[in-house]
C-alpha positions, 0 to 999 in steps of 0.5 A: 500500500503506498502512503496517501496523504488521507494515511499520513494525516492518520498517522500524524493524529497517532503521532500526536497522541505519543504512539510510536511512528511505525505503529502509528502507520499499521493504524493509519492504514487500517483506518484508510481500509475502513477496518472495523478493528485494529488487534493488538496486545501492545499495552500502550497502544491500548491505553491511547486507543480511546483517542483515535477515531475511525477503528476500534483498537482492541486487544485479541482476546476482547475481539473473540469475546465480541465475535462470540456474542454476535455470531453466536446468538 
């Protein structure tokens, strides 16, 4: 996938908030796709999850969680 400028505003937003730089590109470009989730154990990211816009960032086990009650019922 090659840089658009709607991946790099993204990712200055991530930067802004103190996420590290290639982090902060992983995220940009999951939004960019329109995912609905971005998966991840890394506890920083988590901690400044609530302050990115766009995707949900959460961690795997919490996704299979969520993924259990939708599909399951």
């Amino acid at each position: 996938m090659t840089e658009t400028p709607a991946i790099l505003v993204e990712m200055n937003k991530c930067i802004a908030i103190g996420i590290k730089p290639l982090d902060d590109l992983h995220i940009a470009c999951a939004i960019s796709l329109k995912c609905k989730y971005f998966l991840t154990v890394d506890k920083g990211i988590l901690k400044k999850a609530r302050a990115i816009s766009g995707i949900k960032i959460i961690n795997p086990i919490d996704f299979v969680l969520i993924w259990e009650v939708k599909y399951e019922s």
